[in-house]
C-alpha positions in Angstrom: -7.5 10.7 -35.3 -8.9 12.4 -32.2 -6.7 14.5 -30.1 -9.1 15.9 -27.5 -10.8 14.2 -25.1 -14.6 13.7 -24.4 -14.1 13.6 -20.4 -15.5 16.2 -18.9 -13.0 18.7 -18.1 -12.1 20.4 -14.6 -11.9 24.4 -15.3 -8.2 26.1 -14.8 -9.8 28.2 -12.2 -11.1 25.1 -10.2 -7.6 23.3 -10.7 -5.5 26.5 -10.0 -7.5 27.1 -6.9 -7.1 23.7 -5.4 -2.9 24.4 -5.6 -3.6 27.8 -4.5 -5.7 26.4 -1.4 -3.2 23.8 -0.5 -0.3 25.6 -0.7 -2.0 28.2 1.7 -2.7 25.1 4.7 1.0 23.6 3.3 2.3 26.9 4.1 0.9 27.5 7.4 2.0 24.4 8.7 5.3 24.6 7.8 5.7 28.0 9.3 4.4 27.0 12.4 6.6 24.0 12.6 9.7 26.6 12.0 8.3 28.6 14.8 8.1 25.8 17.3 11.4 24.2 16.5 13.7 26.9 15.9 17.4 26.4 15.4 20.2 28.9 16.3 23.4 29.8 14.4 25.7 27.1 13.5 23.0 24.3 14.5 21.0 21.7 12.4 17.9 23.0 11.0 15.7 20.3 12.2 12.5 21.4 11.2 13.2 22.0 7.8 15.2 18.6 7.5 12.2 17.1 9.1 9.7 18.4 6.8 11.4 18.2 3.6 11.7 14.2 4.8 8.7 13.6 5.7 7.2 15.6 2.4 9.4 13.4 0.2 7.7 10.6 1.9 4.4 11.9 1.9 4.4 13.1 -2.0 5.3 9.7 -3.3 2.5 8.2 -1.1 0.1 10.1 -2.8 1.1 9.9 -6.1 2.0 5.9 -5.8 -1.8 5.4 -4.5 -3.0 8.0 -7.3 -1.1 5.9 -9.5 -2.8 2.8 -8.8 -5.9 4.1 -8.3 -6.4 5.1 -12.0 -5.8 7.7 -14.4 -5.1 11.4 -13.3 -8.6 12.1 -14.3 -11.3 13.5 -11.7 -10.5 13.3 -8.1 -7.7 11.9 -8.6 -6.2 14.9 -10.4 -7.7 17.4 -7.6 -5.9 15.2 -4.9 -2.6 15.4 -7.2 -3.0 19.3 -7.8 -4.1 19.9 -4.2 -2.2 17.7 -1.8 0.7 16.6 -3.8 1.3 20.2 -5.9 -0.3 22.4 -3.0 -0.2 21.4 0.7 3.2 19.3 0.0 4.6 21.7 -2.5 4.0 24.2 0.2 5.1 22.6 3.3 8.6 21.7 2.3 11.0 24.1 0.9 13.9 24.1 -1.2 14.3 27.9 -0.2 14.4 27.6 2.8 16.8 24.7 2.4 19.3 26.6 0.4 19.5 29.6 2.7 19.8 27.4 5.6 22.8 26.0 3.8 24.2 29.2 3.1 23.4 30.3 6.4 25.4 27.8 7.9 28.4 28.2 5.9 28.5 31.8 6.1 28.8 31.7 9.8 31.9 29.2 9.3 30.0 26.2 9.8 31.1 25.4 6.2 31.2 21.1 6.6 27.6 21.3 8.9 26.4 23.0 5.7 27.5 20.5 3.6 26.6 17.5 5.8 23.0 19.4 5.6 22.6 19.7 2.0 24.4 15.9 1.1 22.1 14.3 4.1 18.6 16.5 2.7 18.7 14.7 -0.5 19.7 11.2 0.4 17.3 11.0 3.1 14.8 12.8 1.0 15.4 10.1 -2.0 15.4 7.3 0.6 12.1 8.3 2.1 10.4 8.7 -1.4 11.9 5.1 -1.9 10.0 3.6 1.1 6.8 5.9 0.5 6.9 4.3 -2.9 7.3 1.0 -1.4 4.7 1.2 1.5 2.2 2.8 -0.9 2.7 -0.3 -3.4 2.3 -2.6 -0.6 -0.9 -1.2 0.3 -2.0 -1.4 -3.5 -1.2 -4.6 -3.8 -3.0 -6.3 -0.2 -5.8 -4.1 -1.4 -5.8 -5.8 -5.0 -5.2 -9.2 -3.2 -7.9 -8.7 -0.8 -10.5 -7.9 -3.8 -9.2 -10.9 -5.7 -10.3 -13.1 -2.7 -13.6 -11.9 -2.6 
């Protein structure tokens, strides 16, 4: 019984630096977007809701394509590690998320605080749903269109 592999493997190094390197851009961006959409006391956090919704959708884009694409071997795993784990992991933000909540409710906007956190995750599941969906969809027309050939 073999329990290693004979594909060639991708050093940590390599692996750990695409995360590291996507995180940076992942970062950046959502900084920037914080920046340009700023929200005062007692008001909606916009940008964060917005990029934590469009992340969710984003991340199970790329890993539904990865996914029927092939195994997480080779590029595949350095687009996992490096977009999904990197530049998404670093453009949304639970922390952000969680202070924003307690922001809100320490300033006495207790139910807006709630209403943020309750709305974050459905939305956030809901647009992983359709990302799932519209990345499927894609697979499959692309499998169909193959086929035909």
């Amino acid at each position: 019984m073999r329990l290693t592999s004979s594909a060639p493997r991708t050093p940590l190094w390599r692996l750990a630096g695409l995360v590291a390197c996507g995180a940076v851009l992942g970062t950046l961006a959502r900084a920037a977007l914080g920046i340009a959409f700023p929200h005062g006391p007692g008001e909606w956090p916009w940008a964060t809701f917005a990029i934590n919704i469009a992340g969710s959708f984003v991340l199970a884009v790329v890993l539904e394509s990865l996914a029927h694409a092939g195994p997480d071997t080779g590029w595949r795993r350095g687009v996992r590690l490096g977009v999904g784990t990197g530049v998404i992991g670093g453009f949304t933000t639970y922390s952000t998320y969680v202070v924003e909540i307690d922001r809100l409710a320490q300033s006495g906007h207790t139910w807006l605080g709630i209403a943020y956190a309750l709305l974050s995750v459905v939305v956030g599941l809901a647009a992983a749903g359709v990302g799932l969906g519209v990345a499927a969809a894609v697979a499959r027309r692309r499998t169909a269109a193959r086929a035909a050939r």
